[in-house]
One Martini backbone bead per residue (centre of mass of N, CA, C, O) as a GRO file, in nm:
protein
  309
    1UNK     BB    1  -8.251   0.275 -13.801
    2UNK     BB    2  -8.236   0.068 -13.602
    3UNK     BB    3  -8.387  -0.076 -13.361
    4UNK     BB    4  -8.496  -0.102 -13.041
    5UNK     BB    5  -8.437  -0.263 -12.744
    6UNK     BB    6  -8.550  -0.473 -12.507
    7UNK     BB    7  -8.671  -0.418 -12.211
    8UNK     BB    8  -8.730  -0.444 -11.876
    9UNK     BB    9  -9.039  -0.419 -11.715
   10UNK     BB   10  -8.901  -0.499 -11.435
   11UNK     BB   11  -8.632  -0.369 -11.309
   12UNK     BB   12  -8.650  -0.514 -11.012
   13UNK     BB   13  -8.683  -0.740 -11.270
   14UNK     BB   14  -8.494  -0.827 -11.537
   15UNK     BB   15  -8.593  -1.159 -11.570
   16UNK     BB   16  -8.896  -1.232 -11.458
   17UNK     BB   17  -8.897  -1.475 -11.193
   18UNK     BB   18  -8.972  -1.403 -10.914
   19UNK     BB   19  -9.268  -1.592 -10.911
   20UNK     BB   20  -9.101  -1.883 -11.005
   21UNK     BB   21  -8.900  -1.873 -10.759
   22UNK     BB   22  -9.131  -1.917 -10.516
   23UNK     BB   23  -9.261  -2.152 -10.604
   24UNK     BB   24  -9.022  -2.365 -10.597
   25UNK     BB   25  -8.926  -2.309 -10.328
   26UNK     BB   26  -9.187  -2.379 -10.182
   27UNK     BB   27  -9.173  -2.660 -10.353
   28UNK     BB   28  -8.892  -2.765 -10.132
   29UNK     BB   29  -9.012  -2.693  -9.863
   30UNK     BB   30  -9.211  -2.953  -9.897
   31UNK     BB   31  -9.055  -3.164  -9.912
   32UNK     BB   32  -8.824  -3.144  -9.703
   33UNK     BB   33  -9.063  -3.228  -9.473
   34UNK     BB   34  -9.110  -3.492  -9.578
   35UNK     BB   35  -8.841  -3.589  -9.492
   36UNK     BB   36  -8.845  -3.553  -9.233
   37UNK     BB   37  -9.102  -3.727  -9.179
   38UNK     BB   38  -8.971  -4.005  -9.273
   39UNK     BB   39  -8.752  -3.992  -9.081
   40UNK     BB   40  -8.913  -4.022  -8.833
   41UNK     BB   41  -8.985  -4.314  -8.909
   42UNK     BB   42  -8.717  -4.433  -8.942
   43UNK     BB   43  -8.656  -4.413  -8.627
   44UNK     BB   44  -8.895  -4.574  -8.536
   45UNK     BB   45  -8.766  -4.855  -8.673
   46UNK     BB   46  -8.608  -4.900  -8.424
   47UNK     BB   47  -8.457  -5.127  -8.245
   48UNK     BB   48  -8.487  -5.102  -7.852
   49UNK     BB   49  -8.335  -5.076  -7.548
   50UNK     BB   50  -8.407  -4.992  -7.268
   51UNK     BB   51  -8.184  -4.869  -6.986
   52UNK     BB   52  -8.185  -4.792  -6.624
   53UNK     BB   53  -7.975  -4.632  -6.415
   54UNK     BB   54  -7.764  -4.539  -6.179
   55UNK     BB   55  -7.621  -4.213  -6.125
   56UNK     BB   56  -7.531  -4.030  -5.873
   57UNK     BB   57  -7.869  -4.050  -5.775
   58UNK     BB   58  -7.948  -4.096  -6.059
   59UNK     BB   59  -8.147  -4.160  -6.346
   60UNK     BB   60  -8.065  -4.320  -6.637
   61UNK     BB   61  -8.117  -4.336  -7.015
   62UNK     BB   62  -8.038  -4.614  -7.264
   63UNK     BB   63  -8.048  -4.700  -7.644
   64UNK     BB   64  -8.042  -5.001  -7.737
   65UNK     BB   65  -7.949  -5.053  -8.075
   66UNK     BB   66  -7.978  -5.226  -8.353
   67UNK     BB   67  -7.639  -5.187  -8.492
   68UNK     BB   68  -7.482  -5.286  -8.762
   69UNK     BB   69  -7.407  -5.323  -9.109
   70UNK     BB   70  -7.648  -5.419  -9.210
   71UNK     BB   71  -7.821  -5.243  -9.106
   72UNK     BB   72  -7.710  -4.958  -9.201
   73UNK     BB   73  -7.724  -5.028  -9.492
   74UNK     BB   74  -8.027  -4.991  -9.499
   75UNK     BB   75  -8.075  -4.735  -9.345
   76UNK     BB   76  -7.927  -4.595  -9.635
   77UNK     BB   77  -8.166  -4.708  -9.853
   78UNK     BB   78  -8.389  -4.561  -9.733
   79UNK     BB   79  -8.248  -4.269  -9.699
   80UNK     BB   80  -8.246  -4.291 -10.059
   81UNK     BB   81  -8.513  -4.339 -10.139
   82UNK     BB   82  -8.663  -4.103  -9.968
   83UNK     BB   83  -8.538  -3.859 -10.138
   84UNK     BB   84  -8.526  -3.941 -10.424
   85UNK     BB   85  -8.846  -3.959 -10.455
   86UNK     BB   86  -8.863  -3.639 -10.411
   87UNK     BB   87  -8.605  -3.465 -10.532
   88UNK     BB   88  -8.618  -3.704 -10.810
   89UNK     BB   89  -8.877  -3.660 -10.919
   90UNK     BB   90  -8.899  -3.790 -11.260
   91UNK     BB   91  -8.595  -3.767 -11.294
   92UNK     BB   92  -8.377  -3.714 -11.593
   93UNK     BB   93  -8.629  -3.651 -11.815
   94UNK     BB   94  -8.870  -3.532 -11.524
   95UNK     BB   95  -8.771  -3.316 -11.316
   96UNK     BB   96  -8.988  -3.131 -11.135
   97UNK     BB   97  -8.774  -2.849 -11.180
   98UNK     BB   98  -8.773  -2.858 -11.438
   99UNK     BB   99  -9.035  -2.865 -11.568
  100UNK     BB  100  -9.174  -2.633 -11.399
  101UNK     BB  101  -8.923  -2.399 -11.417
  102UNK     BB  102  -8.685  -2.417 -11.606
  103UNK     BB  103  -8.788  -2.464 -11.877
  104UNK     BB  104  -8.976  -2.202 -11.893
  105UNK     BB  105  -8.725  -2.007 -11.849
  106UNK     BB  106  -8.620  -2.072 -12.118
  107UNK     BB  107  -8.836  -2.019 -12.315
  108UNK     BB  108  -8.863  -1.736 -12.210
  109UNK     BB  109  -8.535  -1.653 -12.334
  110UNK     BB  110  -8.569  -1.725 -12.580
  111UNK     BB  111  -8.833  -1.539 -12.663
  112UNK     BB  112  -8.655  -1.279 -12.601
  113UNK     BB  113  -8.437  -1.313 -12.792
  114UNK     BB  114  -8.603  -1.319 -13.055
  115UNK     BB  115  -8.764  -1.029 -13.055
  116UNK     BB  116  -8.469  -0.880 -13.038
  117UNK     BB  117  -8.377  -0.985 -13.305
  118UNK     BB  118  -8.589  -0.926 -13.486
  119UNK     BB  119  -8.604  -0.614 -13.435
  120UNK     BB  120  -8.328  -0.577 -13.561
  121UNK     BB  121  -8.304  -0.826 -13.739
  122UNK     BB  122  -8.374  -0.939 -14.050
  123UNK     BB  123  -8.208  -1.202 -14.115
  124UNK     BB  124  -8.328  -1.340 -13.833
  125UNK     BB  125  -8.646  -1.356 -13.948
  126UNK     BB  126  -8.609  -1.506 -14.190
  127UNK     BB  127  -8.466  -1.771 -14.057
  128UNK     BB  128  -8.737  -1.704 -13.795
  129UNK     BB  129  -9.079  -1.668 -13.860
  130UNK     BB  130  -9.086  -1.815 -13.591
  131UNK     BB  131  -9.087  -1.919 -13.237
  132UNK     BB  132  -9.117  -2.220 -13.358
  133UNK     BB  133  -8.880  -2.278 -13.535
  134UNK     BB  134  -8.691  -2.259 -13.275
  135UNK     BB  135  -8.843  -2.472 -13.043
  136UNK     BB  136  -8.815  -2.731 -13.302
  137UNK     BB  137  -8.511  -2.708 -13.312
  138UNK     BB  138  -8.207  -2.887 -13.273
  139UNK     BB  139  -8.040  -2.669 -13.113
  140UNK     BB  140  -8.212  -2.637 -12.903
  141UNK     BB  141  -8.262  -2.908 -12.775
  142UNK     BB  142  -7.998  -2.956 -12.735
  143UNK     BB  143  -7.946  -2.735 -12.513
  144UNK     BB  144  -8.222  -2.814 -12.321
  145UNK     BB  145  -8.041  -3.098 -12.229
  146UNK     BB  146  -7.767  -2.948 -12.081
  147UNK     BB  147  -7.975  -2.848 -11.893
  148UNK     BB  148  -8.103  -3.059 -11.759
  149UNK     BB  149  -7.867  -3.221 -11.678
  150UNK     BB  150  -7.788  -2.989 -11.457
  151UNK     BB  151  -8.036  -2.996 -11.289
  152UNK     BB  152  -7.967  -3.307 -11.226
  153UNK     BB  153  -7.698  -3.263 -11.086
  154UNK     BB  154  -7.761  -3.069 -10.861
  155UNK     BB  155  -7.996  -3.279 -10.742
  156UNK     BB  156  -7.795  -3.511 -10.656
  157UNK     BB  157  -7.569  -3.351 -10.492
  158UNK     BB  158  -7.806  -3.282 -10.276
  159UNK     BB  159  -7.880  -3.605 -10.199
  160UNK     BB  160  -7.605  -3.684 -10.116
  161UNK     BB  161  -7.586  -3.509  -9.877
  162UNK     BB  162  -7.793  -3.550  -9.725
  163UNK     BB  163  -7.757  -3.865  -9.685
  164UNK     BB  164  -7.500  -3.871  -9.564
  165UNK     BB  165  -7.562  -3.688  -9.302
  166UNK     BB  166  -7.847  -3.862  -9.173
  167UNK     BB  167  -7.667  -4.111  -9.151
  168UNK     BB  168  -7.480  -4.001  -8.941
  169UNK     BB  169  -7.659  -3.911  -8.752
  170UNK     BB  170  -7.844  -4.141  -8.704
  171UNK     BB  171  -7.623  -4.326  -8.605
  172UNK     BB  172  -7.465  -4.163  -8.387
  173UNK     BB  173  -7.695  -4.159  -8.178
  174UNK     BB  174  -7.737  -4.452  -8.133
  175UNK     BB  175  -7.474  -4.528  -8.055
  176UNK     BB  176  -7.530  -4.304  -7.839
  177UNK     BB  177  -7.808  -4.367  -7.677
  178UNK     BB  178  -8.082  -4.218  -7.785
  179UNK     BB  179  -8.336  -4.052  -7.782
  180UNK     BB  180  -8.523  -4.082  -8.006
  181UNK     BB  181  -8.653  -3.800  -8.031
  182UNK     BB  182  -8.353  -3.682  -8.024
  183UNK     BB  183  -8.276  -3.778  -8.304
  184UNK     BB  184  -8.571  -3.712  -8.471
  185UNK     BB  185  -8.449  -3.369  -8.435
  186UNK     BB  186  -8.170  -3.384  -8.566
  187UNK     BB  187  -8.238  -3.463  -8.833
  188UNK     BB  188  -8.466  -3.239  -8.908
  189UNK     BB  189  -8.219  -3.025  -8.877
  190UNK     BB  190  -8.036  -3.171  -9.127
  191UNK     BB  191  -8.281  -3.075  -9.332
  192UNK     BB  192  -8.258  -2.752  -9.263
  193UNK     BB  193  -7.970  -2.725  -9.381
  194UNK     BB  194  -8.027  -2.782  -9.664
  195UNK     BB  195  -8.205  -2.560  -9.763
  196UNK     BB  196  -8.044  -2.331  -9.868
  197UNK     BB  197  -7.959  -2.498 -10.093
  198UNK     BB  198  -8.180  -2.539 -10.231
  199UNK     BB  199  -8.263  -2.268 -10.285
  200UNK     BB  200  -8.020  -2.197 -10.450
  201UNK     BB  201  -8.099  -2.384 -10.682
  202UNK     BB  202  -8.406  -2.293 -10.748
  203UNK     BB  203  -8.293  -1.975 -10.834
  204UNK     BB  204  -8.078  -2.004 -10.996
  205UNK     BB  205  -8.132  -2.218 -11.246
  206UNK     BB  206  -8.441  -2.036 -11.355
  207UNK     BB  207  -8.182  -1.731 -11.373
  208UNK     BB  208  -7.982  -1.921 -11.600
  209UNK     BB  209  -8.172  -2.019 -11.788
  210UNK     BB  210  -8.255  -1.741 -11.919
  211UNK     BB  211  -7.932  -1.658 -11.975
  212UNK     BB  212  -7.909  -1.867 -12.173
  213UNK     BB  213  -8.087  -1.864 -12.367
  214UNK     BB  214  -7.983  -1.565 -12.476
  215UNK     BB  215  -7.710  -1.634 -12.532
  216UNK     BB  216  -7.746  -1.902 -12.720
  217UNK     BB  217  -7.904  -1.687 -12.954
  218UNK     BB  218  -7.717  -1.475 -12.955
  219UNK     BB  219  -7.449  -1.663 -13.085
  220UNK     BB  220  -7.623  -1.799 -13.330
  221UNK     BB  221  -7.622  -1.596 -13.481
  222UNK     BB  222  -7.378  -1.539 -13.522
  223UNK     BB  223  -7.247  -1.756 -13.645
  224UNK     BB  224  -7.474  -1.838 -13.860
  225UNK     BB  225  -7.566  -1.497 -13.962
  226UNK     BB  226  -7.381  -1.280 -13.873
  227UNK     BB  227  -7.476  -1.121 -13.606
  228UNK     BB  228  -7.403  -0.851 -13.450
  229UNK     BB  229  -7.314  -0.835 -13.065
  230UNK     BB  230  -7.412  -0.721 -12.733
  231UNK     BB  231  -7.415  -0.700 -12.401
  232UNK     BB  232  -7.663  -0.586 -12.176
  233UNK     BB  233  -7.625  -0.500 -11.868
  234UNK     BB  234  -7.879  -0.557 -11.582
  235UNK     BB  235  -8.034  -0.452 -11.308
  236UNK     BB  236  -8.165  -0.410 -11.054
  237UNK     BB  237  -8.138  -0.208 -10.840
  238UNK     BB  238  -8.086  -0.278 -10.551
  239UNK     BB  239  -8.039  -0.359 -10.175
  240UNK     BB  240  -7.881  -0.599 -10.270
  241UNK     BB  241  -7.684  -0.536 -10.479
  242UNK     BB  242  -7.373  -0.577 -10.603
  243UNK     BB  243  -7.181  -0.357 -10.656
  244UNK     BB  244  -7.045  -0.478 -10.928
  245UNK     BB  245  -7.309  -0.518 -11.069
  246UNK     BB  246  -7.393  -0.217 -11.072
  247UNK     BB  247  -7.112  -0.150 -11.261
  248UNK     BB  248  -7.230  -0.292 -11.504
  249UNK     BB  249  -7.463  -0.104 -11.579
  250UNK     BB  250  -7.501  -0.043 -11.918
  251UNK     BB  251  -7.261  -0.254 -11.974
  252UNK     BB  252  -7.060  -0.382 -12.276
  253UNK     BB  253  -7.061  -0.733 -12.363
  254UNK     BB  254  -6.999  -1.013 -12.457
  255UNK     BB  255  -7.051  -1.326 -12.435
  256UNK     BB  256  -6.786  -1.462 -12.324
  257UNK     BB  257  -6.747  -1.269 -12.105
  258UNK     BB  258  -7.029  -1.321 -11.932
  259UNK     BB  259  -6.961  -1.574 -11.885
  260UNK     BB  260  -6.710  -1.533 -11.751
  261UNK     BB  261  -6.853  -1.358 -11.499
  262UNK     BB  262  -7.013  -1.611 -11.411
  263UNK     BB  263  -6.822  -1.826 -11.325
  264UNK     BB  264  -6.720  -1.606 -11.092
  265UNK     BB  265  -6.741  -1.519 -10.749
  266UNK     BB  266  -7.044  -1.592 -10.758
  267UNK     BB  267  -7.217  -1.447 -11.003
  268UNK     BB  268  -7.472  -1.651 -11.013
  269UNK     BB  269  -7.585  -1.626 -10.752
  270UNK     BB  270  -7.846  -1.457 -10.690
  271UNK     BB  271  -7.895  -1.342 -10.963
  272UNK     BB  272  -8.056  -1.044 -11.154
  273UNK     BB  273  -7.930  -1.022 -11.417
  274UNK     BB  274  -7.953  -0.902 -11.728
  275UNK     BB  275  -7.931  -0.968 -12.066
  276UNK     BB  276  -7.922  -0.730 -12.380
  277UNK     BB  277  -7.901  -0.749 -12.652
  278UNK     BB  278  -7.702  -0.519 -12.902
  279UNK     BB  279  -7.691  -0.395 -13.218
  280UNK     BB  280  -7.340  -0.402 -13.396
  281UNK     BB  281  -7.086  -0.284 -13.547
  282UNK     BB  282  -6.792  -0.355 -13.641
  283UNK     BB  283  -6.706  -0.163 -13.380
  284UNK     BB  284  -6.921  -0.244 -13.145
  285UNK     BB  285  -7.110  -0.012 -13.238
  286UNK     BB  286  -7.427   0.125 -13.194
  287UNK     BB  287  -7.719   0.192 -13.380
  288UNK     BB  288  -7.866   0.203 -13.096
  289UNK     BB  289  -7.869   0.424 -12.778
  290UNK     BB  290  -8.123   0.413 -12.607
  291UNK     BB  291  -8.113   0.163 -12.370
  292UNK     BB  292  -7.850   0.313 -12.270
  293UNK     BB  293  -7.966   0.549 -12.165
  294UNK     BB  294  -8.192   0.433 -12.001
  295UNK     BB  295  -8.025   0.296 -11.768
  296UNK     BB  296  -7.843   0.482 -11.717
  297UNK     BB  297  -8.048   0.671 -11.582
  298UNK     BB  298  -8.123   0.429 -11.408
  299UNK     BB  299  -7.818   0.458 -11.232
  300UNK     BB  300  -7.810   0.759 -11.142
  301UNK     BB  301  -8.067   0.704 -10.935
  302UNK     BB  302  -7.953   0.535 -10.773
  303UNK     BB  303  -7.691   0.633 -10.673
  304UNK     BB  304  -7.877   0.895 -10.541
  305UNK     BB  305  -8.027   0.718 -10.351
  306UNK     BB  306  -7.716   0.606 -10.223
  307UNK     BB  307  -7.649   0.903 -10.096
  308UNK     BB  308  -7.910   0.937  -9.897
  309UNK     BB  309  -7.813   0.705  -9.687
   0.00000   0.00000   0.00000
């Protein structure tokens, strides 16, 4: 009898990631305060005339900015300036949420493949006899460049929204003659609005990463060294856990399968479930069905306990 699959340690966290998850975030939202700051820099670097005049025995003042194309597009080429030094960090090649949080994701997603495979398929051992054989091959460097870039165009795509939205408010502001304060009060409220999708970026590509590197080399042993396997999914069964996800828990589906399910209907975002090889005979059915059942019975627990609230 085959060996059982591995199991994730901590139910709750089946990718294992929720602490470089909140790393990242933390280290997201430390930038885009930077960014707040610098912002309030360049408004305060505008040059503009107080003007007080008398409105219906009140006085009011408008604050007349020098403001051009030419000016405009300074102040564009500032605030594109001050994103990308922050949140492009390290560039294309060396991106500070890639190397810091993504790319550790992918290799610990890989390791957990390994280990997974390597106790299933003496085949798969014998090919790659240690961690190291894996992590230092061509297909992998390959796979993990796609990683990279992909994680650098969310991050640019996020740059370019923010740069358009703030380059607009403070356009915006000055030309309506508002108080410099008041200008610089609600660019930081729209470098705040940029927030959420920051976090969705950093936890969702760092258990992204994790999930494709195990899909990754469980597809190539398979193509490569003829290994079949399914995926089960494993959910996290949390009160947050999405009906659908918890409705998979437990149930074995192809690697293009999973991709597929995670491409669709934003299945991929915030999502805590894990993918775990499980070693099938040529009808698809498992060799070993301990880790099916322990799952099941761990799905049949939370079902008891959505039931009692």
């Amino acid at each position: 009898m085959a060996a059982s699959p591995i199991l994730p340690r901590n139910g709750a966290d089946p990718t294992g990631q929720d602490r470089r998850e909140r790393g990242a975030i933390n280290e997201m939202m430390i930038r885009l305060r930077k960014i707040g700051r610098g912002m309030r820099d360049i408004v305060a670097q505008q040059k503009y005339q107080a003007v007080t005049f008398n409105s219906f025995h009140i006085n009011e003042t408008i604050y007349k900015f020098e403001l051009d194309a030419v000016i405009l597009a300074r102040i564009n080429e500032e605030i594109a300036a001050l994103i990308d030094s922050i949140l492009l960090e390290g560039g294309e090649r060396e991106l500070w949420l890639f190397r810091s949080y993504v790319e550790p994701a992918y290799v610990q997603g890989s390791a957990a493949s390994y280990s997974n495979l390597a106790i299933q398929a003496q085949a798969y051992k014998l090919s790659k006899p240690t961690l190291e054989s894996l992590l230092l091959s061509q297909p992998y460097r390959d796979r993990i460049g796609l990683v990279r870039a992909r994680v650098f165009e969310e991050m640019r795509g996020l740059t370019e929204s923010m740069r358009s939205d703030l380059g607009s408010t403070l356009a915006r502001g000055m030309a309506a003659g508002q108080n410099p304060r008041v200008i610089a009060k609600d660019v930081e409220k729209r470098v705040g609005v940029s927030a959420a999708r920051a976090r969705t970026i950093a936890r969702t590509e760092i258990t992204s990463a994790l999930k494709n590197a195990r899909l990754d080399e469980d597809e190539s042993a398979r193509i490569n060294l003829g290994i079949r396997t399914m995926q089960m999914q494993y959910s996290a069964l949390s009160p947050t856990t999405r009906a659908h996800h918890a409705a998979r828990h437990a149930t074995l589906h192809t690697v293009a399968e999973v991709r597929d399910w995670r491409s669709r209907d934003a299945n991929d975002i915030n999502c805590k479930c894990s993918f775990i090889a499980v070693l099938v005979d040529e009808n698809n059915k498992p060799y070993s069905t301990t880790i099916i059942d322990r799952a099941r019975k761990a799905k049949e627990d939370y079902e008891s306990r959505q039931s009692k609230e």
